[in-house]
Backbone of each chain as nested JSON, in Angstrom:
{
  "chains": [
    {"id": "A", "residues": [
      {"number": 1, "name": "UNK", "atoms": {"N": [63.936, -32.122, 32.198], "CA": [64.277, -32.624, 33.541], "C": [63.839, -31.619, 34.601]}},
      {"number": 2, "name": "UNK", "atoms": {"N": [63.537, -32.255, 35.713], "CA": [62.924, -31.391, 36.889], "C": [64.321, -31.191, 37.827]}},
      {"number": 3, "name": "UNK", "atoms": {"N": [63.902, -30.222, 38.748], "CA": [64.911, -30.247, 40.019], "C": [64.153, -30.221, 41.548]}},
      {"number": 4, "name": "UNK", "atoms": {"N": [64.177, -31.484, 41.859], "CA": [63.433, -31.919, 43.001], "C": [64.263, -32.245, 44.515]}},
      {"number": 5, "name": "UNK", "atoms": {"N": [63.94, -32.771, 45.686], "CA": [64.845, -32.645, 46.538], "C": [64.007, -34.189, 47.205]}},
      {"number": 6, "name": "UNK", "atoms": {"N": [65.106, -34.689, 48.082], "CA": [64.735, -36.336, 48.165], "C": [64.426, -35.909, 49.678]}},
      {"number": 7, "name": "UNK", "atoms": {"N": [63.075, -36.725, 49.875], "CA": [62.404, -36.587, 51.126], "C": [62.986, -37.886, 52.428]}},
      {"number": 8, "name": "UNK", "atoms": {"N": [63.129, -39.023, 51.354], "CA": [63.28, -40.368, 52.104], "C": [63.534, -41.824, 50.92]}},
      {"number": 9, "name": "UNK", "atoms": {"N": [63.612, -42.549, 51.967], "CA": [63.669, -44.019, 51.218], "C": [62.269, -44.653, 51.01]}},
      {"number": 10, "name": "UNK", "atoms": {"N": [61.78, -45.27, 49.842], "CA": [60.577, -46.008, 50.149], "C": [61.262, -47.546, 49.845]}},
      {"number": 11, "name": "UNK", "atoms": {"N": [60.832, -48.288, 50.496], "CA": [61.001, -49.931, 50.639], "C": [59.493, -50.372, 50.174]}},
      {"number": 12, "name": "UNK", "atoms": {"N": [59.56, -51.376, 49.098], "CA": [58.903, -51.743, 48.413], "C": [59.311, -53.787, 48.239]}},
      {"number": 13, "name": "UNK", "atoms": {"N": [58.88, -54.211, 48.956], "CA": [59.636, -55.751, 49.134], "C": [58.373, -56.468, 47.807]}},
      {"number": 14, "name": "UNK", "atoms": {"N": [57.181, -56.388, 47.563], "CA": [56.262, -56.496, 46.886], "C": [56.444, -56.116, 45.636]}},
      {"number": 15, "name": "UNK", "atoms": {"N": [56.693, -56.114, 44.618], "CA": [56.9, -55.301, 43.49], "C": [56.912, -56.326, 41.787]}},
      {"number": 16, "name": "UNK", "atoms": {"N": [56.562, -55.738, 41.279], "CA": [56.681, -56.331, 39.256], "C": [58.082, -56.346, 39.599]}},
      {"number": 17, "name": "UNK", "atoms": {"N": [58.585, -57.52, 38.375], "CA": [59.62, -58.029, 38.222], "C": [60.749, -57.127, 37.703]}},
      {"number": 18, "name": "UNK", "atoms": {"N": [59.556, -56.099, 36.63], "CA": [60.191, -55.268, 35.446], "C": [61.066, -54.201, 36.75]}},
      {"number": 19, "name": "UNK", "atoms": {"N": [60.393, -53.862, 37.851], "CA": [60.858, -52.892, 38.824], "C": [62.967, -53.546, 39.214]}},
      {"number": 20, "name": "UNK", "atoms": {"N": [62.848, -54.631, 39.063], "CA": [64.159, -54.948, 39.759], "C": [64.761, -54.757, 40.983]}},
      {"number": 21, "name": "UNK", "atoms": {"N": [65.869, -54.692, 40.954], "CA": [66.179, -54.151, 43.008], "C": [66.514, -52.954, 43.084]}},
      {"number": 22, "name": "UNK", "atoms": {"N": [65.973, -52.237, 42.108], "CA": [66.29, -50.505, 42.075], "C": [65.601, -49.62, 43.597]}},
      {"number": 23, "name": "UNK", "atoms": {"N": [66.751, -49.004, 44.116], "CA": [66.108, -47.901, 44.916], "C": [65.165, -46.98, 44.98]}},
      {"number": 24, "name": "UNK", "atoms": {"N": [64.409, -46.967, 45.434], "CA": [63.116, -46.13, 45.412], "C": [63.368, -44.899, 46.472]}},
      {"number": 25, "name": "UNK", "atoms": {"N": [63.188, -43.806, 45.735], "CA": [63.389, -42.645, 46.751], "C": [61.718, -41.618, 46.323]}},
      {"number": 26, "name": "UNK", "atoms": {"N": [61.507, -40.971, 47.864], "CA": [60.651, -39.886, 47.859], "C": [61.112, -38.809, 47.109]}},
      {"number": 27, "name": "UNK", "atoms": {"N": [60.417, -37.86, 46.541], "CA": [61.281, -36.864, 45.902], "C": [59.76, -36.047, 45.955]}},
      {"number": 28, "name": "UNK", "atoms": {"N": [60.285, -34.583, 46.693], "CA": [59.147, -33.31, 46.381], "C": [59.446, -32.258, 45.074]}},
      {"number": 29, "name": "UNK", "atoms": {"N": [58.687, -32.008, 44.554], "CA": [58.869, -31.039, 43.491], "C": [59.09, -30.201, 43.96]}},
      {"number": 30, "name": "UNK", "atoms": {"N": [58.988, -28.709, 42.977], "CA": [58.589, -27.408, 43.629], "C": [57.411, -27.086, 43.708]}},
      {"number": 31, "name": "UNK", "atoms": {"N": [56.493, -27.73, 43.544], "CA": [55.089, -27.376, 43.771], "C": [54.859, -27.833, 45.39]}},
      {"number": 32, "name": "UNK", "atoms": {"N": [55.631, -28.459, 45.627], "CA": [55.092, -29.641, 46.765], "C": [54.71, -30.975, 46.977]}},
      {"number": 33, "name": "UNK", "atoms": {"N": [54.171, -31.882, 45.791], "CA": [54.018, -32.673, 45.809], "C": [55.335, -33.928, 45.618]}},
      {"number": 34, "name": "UNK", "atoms": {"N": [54.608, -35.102, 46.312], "CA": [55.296, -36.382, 46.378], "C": [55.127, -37.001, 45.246]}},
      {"number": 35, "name": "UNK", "atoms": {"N": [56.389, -37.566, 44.576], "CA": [56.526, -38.29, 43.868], "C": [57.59, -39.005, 44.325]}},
      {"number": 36, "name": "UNK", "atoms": {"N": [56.947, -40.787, 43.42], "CA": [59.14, -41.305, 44.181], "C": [59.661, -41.762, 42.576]}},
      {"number": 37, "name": "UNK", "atoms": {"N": [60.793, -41.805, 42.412], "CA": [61.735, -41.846, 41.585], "C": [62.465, -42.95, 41.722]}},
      {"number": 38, "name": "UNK", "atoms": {"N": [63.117, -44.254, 40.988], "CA": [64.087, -44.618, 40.798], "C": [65.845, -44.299, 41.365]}},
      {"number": 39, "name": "UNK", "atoms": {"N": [66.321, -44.818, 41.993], "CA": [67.406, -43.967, 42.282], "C": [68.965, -44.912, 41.955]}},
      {"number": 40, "name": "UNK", "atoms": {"N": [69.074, -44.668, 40.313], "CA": [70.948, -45.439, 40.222], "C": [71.837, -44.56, 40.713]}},
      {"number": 41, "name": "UNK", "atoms": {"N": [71.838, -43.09, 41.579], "CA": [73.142, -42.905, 41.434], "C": [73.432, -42.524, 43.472]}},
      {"number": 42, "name": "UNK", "atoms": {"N": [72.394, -42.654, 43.871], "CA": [72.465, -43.454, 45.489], "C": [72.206, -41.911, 46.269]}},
      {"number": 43, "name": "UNK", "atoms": {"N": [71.427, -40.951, 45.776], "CA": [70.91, -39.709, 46.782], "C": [70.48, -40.047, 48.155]}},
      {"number": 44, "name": "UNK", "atoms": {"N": [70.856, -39.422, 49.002], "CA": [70.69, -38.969, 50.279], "C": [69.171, -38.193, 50.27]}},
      {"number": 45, "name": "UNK", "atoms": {"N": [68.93, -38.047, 51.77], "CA": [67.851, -37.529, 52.468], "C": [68.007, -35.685, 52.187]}},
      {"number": 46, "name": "UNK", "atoms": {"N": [67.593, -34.937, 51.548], "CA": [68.212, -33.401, 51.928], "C": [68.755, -33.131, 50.636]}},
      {"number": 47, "name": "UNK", "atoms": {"N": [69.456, -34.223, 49.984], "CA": [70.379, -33.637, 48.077], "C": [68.724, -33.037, 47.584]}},
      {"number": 48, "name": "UNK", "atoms": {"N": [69.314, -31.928, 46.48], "CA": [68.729, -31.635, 45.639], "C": [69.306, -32.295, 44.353]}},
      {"number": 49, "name": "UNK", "atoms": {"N": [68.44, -33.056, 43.314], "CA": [68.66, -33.951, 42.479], "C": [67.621, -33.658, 41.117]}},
      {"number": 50, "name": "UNK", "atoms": {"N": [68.556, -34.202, 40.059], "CA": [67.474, -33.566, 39.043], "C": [66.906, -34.537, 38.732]}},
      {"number": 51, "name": "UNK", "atoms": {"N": [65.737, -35.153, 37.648], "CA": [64.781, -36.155, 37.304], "C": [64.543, -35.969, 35.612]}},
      {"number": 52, "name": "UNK", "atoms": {"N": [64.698, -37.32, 35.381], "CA": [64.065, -37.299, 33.918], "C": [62.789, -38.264, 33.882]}},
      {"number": 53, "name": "UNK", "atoms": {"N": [62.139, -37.895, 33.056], "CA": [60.813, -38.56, 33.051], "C": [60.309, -39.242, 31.675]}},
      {"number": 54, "name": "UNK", "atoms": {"N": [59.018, -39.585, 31.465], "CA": [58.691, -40.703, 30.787], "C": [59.286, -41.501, 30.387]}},
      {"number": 55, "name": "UNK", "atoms": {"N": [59.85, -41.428, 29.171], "CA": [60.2, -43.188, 28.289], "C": [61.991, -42.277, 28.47]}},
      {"number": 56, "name": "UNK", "atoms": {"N": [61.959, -41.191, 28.696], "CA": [63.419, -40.429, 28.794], "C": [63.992, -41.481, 30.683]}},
      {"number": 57, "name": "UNK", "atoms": {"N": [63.203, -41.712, 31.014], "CA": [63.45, -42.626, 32.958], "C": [64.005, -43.59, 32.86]}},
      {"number": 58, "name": "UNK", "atoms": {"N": [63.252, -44.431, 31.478], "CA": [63.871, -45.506, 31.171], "C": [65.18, -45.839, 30.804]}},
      {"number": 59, "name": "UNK", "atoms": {"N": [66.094, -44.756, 29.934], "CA": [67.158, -44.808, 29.635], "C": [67.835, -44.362, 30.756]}},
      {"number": 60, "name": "UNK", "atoms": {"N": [67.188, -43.644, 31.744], "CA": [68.708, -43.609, 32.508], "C": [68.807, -44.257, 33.844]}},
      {"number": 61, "name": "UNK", "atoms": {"N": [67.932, -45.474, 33.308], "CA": [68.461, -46.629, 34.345], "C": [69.481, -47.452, 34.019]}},
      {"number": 62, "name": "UNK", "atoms": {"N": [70.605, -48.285, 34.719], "CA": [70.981, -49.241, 34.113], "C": [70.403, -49.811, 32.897]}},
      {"number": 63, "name": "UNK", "atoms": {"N": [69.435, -50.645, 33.439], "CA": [68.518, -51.534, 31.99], "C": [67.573, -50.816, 31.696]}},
      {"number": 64, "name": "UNK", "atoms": {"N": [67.706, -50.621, 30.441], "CA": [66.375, -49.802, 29.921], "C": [64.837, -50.211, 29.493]}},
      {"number": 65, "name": "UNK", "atoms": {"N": [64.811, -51.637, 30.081], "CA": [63.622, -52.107, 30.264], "C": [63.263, -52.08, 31.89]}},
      {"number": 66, "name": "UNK", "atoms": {"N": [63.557, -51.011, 32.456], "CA": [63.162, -51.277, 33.524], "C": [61.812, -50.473, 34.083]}},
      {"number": 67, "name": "UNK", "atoms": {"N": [60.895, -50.868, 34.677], "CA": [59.252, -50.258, 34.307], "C": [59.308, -48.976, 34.841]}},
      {"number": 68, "name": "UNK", "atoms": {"N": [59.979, -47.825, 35.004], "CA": [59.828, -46.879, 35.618], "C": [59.363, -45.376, 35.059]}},
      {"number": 69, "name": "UNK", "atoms": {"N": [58.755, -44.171, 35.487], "CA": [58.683, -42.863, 34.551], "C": [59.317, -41.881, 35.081]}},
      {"number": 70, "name": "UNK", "atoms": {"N": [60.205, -42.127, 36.029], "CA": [60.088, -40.939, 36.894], "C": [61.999, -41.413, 37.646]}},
      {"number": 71, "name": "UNK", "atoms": {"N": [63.309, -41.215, 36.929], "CA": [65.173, -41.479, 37.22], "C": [65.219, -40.364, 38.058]}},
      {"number": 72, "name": "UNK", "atoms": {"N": [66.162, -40.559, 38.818], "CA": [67.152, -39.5, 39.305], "C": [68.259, -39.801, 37.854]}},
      {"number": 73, "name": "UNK", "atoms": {"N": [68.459, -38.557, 37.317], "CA": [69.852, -38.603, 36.749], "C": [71.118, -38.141, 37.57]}},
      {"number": 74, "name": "UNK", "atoms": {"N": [70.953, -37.397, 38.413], "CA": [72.33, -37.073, 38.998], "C": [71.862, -35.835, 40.57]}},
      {"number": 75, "name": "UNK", "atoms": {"N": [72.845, -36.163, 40.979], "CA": [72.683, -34.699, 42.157], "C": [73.364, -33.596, 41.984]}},
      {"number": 76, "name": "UNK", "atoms": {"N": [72.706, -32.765, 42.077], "CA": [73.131, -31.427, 42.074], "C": [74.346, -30.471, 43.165]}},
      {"number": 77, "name": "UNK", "atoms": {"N": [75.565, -30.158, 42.447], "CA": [76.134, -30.055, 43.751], "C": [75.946, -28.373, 44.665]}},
      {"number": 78, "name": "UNK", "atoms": {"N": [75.471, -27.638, 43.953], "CA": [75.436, -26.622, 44.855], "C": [73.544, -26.097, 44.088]}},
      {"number": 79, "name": "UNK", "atoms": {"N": [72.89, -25.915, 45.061], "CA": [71.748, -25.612, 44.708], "C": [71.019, -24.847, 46.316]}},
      {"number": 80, "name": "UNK", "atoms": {"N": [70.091, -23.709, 45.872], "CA": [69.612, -23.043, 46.843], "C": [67.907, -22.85, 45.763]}},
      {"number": 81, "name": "UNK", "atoms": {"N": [66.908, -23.273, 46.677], "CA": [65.598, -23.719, 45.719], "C": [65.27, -21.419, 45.511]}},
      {"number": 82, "name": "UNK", "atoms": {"N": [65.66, -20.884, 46.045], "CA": [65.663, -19.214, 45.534], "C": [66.088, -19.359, 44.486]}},
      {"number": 83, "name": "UNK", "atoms": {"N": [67.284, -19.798, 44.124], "CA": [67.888, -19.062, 43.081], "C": [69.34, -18.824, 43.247]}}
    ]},
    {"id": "B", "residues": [
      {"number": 1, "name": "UNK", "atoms": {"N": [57.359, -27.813, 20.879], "CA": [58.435, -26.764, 21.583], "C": [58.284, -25.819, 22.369]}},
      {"number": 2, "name": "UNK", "atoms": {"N": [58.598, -25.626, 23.441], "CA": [58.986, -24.471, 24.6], "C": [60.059, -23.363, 24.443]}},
      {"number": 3, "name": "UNK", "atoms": {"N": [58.813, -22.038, 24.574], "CA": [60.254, -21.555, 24.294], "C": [60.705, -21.294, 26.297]}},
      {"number": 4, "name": "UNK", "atoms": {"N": [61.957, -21.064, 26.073], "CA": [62.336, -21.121, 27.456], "C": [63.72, -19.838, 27.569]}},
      {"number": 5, "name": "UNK", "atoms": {"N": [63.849, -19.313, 29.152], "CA": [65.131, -18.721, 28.884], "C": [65.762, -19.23, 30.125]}},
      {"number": 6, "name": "UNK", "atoms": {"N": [67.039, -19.087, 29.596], "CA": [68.292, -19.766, 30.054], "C": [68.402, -18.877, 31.687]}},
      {"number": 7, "name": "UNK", "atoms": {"N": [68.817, -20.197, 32.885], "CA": [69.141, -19.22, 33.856], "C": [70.44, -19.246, 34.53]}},
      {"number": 8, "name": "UNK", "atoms": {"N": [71.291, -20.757, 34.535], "CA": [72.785, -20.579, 34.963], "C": [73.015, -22.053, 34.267]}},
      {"number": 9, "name": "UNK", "atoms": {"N": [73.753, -22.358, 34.349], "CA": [74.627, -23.838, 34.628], "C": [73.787, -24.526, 35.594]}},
      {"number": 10, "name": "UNK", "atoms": {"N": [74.141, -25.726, 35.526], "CA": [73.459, -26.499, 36.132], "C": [75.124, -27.266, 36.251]}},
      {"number": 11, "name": "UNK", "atoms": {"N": [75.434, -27.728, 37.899], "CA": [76.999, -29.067, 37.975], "C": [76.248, -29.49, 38.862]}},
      {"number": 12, "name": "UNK", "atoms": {"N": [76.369, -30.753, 38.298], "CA": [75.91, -32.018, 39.099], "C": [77.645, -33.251, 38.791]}},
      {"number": 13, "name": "UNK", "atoms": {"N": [78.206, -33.296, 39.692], "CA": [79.295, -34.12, 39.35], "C": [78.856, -35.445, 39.526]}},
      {"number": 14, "name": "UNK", "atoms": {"N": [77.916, -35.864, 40.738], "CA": [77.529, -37.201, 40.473], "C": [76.348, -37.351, 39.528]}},
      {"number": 15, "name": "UNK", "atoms": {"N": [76.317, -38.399, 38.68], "CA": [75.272, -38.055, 37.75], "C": [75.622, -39.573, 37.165]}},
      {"number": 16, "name": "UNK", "atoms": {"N": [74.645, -40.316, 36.403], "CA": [74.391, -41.318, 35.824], "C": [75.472, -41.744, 34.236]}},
      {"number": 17, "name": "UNK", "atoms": {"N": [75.998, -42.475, 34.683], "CA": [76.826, -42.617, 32.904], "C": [76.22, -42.326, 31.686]}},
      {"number": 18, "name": "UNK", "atoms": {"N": [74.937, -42.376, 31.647], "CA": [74.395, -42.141, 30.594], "C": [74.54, -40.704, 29.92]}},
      {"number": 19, "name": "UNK", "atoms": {"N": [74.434, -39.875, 31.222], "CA": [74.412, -38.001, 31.231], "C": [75.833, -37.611, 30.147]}},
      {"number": 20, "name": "UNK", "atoms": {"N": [76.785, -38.49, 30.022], "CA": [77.875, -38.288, 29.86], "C": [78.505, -36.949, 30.563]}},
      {"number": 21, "name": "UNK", "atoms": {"N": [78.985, -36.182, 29.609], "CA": [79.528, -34.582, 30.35], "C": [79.141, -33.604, 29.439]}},
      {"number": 22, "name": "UNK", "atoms": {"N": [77.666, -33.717, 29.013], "CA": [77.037, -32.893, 28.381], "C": [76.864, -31.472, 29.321]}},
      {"number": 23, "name": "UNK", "atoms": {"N": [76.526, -30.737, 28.89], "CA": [76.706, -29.269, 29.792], "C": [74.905, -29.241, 30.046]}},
      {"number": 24, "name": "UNK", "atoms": {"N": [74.426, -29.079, 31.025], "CA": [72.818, -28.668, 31.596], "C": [72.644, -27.517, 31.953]}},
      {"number": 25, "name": "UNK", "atoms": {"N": [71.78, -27.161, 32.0], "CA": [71.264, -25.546, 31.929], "C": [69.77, -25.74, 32.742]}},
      {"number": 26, "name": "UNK", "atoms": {"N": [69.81, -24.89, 33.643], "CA": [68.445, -24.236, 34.478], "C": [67.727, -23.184, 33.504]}},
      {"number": 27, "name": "UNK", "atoms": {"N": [66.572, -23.812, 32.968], "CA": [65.977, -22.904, 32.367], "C": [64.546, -22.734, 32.725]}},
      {"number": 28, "name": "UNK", "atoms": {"N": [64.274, -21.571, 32.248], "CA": [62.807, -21.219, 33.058], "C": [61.38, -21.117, 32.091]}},
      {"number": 29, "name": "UNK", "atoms": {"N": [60.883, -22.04, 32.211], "CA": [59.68, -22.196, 31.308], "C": [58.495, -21.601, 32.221]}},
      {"number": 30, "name": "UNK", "atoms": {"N": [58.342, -20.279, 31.799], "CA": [57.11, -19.848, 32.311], "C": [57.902, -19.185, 34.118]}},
      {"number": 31, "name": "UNK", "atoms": {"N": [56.362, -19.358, 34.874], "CA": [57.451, -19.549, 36.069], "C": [58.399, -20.688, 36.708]}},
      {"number": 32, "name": "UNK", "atoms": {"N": [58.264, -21.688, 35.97], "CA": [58.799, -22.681, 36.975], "C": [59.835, -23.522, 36.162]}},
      {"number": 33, "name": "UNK", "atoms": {"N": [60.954, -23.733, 36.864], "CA": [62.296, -23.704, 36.225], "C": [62.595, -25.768, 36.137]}},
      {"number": 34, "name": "UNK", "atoms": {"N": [63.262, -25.605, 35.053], "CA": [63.365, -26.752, 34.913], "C": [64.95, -27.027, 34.268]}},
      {"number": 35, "name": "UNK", "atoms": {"N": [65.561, -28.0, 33.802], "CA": [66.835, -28.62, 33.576], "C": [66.602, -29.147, 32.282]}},
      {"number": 36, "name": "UNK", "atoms": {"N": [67.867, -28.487, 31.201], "CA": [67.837, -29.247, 30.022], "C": [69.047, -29.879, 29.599]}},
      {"number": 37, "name": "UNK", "atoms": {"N": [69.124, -30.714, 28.741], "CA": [70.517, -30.616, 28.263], "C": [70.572, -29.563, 27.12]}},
      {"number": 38, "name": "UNK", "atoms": {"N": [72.001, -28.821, 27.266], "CA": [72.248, -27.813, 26.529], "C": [73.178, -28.61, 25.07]}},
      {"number": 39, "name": "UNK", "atoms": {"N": [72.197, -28.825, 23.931], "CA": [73.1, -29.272, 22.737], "C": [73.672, -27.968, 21.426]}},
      {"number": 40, "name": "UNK", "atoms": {"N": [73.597, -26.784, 21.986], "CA": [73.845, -25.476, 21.006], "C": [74.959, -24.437, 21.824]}},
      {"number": 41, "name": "UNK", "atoms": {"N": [75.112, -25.015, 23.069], "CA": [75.818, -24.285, 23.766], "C": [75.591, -22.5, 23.862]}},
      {"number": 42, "name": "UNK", "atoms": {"N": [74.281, -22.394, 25.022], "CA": [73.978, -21.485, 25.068], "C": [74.158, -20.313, 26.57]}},
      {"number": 43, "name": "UNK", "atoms": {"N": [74.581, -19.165, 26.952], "CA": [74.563, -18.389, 27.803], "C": [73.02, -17.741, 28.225]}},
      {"number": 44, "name": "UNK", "atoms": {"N": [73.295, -17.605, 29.76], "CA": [72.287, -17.16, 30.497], "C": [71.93, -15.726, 29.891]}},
      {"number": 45, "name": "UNK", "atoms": {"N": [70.106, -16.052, 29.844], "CA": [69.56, -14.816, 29.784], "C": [69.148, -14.949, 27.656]}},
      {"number": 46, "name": "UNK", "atoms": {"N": [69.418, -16.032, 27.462], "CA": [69.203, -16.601, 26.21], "C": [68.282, -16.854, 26.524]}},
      {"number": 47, "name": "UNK", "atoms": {"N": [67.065, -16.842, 25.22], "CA": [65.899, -17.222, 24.765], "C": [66.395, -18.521, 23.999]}},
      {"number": 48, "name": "UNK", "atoms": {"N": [65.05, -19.521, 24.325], "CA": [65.84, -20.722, 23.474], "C": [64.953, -21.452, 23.523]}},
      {"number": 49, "name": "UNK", "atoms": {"N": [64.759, -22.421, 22.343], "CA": [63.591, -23.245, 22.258], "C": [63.704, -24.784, 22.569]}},
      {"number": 50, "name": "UNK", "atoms": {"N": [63.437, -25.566, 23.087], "CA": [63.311, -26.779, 24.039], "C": [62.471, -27.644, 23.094]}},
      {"number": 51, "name": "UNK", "atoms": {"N": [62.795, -29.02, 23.225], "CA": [62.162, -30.045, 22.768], "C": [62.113, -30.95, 23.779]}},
      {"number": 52, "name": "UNK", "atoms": {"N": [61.273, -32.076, 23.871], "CA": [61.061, -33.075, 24.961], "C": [60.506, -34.193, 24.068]}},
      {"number": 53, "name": "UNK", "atoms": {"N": [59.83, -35.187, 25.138], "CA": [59.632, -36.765, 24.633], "C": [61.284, -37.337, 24.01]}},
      {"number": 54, "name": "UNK", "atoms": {"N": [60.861, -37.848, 22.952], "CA": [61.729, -38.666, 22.229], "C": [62.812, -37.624, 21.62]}},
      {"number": 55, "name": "UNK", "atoms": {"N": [61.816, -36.672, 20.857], "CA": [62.952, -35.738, 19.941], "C": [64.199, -35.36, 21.091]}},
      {"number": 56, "name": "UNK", "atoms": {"N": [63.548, -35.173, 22.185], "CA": [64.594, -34.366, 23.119], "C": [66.131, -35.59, 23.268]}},
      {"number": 57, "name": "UNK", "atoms": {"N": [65.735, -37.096, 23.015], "CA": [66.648, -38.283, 23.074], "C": [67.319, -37.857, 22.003]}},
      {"number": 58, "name": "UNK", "atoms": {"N": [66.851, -37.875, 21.004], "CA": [67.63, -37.644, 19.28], "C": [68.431, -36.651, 19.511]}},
      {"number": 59, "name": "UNK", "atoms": {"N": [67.591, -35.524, 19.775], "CA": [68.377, -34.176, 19.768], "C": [69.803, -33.962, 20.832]}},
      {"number": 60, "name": "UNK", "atoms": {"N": [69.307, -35.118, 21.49], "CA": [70.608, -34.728, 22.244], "C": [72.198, -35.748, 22.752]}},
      {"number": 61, "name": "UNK", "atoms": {"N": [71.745, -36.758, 21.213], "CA": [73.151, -37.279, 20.88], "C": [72.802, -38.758, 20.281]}},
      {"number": 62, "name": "UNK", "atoms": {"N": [72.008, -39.681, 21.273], "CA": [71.219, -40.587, 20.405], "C": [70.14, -41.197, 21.526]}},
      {"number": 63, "name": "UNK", "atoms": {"N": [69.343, -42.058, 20.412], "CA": [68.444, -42.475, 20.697], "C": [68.249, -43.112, 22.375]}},
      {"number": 64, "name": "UNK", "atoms": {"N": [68.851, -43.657, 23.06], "CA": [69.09, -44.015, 24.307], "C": [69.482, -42.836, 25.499]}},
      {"number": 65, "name": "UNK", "atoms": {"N": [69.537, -41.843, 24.99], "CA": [70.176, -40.359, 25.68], "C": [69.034, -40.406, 26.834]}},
      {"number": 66, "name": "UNK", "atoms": {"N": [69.59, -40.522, 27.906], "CA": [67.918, -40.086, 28.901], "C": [67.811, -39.09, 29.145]}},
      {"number": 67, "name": "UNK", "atoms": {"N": [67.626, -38.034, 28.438], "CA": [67.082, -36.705, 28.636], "C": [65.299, -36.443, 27.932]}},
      {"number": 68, "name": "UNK", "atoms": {"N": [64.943, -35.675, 28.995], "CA": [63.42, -35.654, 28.477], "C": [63.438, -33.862, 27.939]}},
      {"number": 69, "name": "UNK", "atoms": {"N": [64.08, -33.557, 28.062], "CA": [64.065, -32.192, 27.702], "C": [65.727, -31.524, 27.285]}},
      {"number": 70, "name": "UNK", "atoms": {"N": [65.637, -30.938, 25.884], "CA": [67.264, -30.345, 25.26], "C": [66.631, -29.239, 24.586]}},
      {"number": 71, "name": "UNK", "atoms": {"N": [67.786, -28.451, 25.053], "CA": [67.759, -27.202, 24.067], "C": [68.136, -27.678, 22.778]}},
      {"number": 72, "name": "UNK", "atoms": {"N": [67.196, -26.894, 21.667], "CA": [67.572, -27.132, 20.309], "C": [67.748, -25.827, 19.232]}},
      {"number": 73, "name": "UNK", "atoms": {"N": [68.059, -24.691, 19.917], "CA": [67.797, -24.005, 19.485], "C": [67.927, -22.356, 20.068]}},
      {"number": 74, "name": "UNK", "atoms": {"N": [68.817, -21.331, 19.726], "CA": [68.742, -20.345, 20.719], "C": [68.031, -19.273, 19.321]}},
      {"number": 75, "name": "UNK", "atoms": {"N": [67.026, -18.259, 20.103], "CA": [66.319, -17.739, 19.408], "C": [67.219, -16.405, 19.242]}},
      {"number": 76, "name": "UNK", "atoms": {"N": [67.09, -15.405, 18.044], "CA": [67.489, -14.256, 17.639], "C": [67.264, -13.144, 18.036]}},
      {"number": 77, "name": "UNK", "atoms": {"N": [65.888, -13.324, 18.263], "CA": [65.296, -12.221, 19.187], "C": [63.772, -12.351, 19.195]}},
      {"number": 78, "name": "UNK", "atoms": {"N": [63.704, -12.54, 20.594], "CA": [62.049, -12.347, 21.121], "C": [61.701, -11.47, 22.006]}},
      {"number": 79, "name": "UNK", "atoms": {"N": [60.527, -10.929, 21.752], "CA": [60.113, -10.083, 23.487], "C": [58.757, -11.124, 24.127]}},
      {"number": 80, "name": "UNK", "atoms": {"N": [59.118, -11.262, 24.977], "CA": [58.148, -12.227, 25.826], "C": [56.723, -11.466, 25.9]}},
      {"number": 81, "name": "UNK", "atoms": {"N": [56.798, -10.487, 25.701], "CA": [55.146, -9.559, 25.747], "C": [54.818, -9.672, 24.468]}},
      {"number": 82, "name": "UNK", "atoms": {"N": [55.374, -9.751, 23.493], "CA": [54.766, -9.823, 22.145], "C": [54.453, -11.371, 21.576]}},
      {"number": 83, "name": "UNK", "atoms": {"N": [53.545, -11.404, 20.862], "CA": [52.898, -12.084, 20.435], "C": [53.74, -12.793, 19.201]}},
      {"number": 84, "name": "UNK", "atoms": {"N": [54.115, -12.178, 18.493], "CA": [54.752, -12.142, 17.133], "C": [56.341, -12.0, 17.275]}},
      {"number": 85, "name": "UNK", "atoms": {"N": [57.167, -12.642, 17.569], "CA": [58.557, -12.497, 17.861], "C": [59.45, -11.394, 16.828]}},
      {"number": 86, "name": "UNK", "atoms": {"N": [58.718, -11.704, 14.949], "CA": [60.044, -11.389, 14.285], "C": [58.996, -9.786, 14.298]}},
      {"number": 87, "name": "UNK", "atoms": {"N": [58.262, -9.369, 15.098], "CA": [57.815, -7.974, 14.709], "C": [58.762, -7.666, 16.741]}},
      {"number": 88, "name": "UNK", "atoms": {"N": [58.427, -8.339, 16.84], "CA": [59.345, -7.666, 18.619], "C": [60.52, -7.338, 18.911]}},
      {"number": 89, "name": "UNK", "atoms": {"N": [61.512, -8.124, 18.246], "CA": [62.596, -7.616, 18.297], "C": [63.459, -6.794, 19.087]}},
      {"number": 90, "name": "UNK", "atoms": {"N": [63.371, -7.391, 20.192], "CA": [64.57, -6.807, 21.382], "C": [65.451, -8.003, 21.841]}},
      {"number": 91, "name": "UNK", "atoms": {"N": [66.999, -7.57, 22.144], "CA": [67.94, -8.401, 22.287], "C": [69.098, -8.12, 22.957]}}
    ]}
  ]
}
């Protein structure tokens, strides 16, 4: 699992079926780059949040057929990206 | 497998039902730090070896577990400069 920090909301009205009405959030790594994530457990703009990925994304959605690679599993409650 | 060393706790109180109340750990692969589930129950500053993909699901309670990465393993003794762990031996 990664520890990434949520940039924003993406709205996606267009989407595969497999996607469902799951929240879509921005999320930056520590490298910098954008990725967006799945979001069941409802992160804010600013949380630092951790991520599970590949076929591990799938399980921690509600339904585990849901087409995604990239969960929030949970937010982090005290985090400073130093250390 | 990765080997990785341990850097604090990781509390996340909101977190997905699936996570259950497994204990997570900030660990540092290389330079750049990442989150495992901890299934050996290990302390910071531990050397410890990491599994991911699927094994990391198995390993860390069952098959549906959404974790992509678990500790499986805390090592005896390694030195990160050596090549050969069981000739390095610092701990």
């Amino acid at each position: 699992m990664e520890i990434m920090q949520v940039m924003g909301r993406l709205v996606c009205t267009q989407r595969v079926a497999g996607l469902g009405h799951m929240h879509l959030r921005i999320l930056q790594n520590n490298k910098g780059k954008k990725l967006v994530a799945v979001d069941p457990v409802g992160a804010r703009e600013g949380n630092w949040v951790f991520t599970s990925s590949g076929s591990a994304a799938r399980f921690a959605c509600p339904d585990p057929s849901t087409q995604t690679d990239l969960t929030i599993g949970g937010i982090i409650d005290f985090w400073s990206p130093d250390g | 497998m990765l080997i990785c060393k341990v850097v604090k706790p990781l509390v996340s109180t909101n977190r997905i039902p699936g996570f259950e109340h497994r204990h997570l750990q900030v660990v540092l692969d290389g330079s750049s730090k990442k989150v495992a589930v901890d299934a050996v129950g290990c302390k910071p500053d531990d050397w410890v070896i990491c599994v991911g993909s699927s094994a990391a699901r198995e390993a860390a309670g069952s098959k549906s577990y959404p974790s992509d990465l678990t500790i499986v393993g805390i090592i005896d003794h390694w030195d990160p400069d050596s090549s050969n762990p069981s000739v390095g031996g610092e701990k």
